[in-house]
N, C-alpha and C positions, 0 to 999 in steps of 0.2 A: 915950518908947518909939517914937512913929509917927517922930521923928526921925530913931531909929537902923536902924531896918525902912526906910525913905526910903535913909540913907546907904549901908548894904547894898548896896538892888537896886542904886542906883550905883555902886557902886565893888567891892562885891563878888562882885557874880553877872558882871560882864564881866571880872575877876581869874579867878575859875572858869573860864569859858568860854575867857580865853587860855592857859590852865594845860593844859588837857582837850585842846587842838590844837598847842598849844606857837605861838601867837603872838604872841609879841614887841615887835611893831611896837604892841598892841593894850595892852601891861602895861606897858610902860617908861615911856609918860607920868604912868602914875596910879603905878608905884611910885619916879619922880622924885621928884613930888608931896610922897607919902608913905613915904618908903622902909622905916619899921620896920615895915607891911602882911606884909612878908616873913615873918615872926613872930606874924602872926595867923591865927586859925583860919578858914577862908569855908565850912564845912560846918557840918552837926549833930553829924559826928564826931569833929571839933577837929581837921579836916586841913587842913594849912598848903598853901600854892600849890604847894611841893614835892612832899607826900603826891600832889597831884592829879596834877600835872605825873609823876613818878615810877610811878604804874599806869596812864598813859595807853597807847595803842597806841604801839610801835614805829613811832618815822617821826624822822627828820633834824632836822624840825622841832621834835621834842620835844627831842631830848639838847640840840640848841642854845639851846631854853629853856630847860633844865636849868643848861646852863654859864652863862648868863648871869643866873641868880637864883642861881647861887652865888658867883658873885661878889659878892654886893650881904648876901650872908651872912654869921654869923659862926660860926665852927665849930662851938658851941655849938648856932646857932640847928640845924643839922643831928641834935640828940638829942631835938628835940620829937616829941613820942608824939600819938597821936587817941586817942577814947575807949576803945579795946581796946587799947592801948601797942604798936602799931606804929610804928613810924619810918618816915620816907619812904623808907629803904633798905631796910628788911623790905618795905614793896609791890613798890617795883625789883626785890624779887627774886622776889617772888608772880610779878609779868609778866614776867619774864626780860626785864627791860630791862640786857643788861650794859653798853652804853657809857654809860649813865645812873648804872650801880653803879660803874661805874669814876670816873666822874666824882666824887661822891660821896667814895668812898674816896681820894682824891688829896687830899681836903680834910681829910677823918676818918677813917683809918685803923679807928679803936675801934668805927666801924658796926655791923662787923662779928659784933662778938660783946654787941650789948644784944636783950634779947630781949625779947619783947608780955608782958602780966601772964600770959598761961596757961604761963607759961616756954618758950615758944618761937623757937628764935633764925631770922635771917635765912635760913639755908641749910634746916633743917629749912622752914620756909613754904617755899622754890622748890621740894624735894622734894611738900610737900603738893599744890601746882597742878601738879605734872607738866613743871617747866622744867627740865629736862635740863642744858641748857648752864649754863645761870647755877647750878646744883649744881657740877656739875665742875668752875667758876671758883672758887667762894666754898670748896668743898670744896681746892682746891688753896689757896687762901688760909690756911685754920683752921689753920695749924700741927696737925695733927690733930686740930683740935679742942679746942685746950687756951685757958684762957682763963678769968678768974676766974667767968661765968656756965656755963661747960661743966660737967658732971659727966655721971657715968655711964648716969643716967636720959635724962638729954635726947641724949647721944649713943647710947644705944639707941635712942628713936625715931628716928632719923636713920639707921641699920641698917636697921630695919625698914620706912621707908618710901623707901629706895634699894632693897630688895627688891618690895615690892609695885610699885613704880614700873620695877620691871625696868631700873634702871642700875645694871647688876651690875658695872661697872666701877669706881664709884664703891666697891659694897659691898665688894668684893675687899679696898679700898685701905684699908679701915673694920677688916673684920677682920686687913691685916693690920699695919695704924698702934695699935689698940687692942686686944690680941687678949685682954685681960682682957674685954671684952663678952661674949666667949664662957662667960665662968666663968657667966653668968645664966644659970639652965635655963630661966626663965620667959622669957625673950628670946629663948634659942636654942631653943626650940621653937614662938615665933612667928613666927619665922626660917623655921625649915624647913615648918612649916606652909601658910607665903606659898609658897616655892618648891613646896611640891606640888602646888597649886593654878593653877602656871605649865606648862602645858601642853610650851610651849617647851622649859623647863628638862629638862621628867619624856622627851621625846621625842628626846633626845639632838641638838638643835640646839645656834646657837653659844653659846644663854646658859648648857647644860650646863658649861660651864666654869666658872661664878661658883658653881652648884648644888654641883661635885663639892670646891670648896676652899671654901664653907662648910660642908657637913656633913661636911669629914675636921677640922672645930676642935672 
């Protein structure tokens, strides 16, 4: 046990540490070394250097750590989950890392639509942090949404917190790519609910627009 606690601080906590700055120069030697590391958990949460490397801050240096431990990847190794079944592309897109998510997806397409155990897929998490952009991207991706993990529950939330999140452009496209959502009374009146509570919406500003072509559905 003191062995494996010993090899850790060594080799894992400075993994971490280049994963969380996107240092390169500091991971290549030990994952020369050891290269199947790629594939191992260095958290409590069973998050791979990707998971880490992937919710780190936005910066040049991360996406190019990113491209270059995907490289050393195998597609496969891109569908490993942490202990709540996210994937390092569900965090990419918690932190709207999109050239990180692009990267990513150039590798594995399927990212896209595996969701965490609570059934949440990729694009729903960017809607829950508030990332804007990386919504619009992965929402332009979803073939509206369709996808053997899709159904109508989980593309409800995904309605509903493009409303509370006030990317009305996004929900526009939501209602009108699925406009059977609309058949839900229990959705569409936590629809219209969000939007009254939208100041903006209720005072004829520009998100009035998303307001007045969701509630003529």
């Amino acid at each position: 046990m003191e062995w494996k606690w010993r090899r850790f601080i060594n080799i894992g906590v400075p993994l971490y540490e280049a994963a969380s700055i996107g240092d390169w120069k500091a991971a290549k030697p030990i994952l020369d070394q050891w290269p199947d590391l790629v594939q191992f958990a260095v958290t409590e949460n069973l998050e791979t250097l990707l998971h880490v490397a992937a919710s780190a801050d936005r910066r040049k240096a991360v996406e190019e750590f990113v491209v270059n431990l995907l490289n050393l990847m195998e597609r496969e190794d891109l569908e490993l989950q942490n202990k709540s079944g996210d994937t390092a592309f569900s965090l990419a897109a918690q932190s709207g890392n999109i050239e990180t998510a692009k990267a990513m997806l150039n590798k594995h397409r399927g990212l896209i639509d595996i969701p965490n155990k609570k059934g949440m897929m990729p694009l729903y998490m960017a809607l829950l942090f508030a990332k804007a952009e990386m919504a619009r991207y992965l929402y332009d991706l979803s073939y509206q949404m369709r996808g053997d993990y899709w159904n109508n529950r989980n593309r409800g939330w995904v309605l509903l917190k493009c409303v509370e999140s006030e990317i009305f452009d996004v929900a526009i496209k939501i209602v009108k790519d699925r406009p059977e959502l609309t058949d839900n009374k229990w959705l569409l009146t936590d629809v219209l609910l969000a939007l009254a509570q939208n100041n903006d919406a209720l005072e004829g500003k520009s998100t009035n627009v998303g307001f007045r072509n969701i509630k003529s559905c």
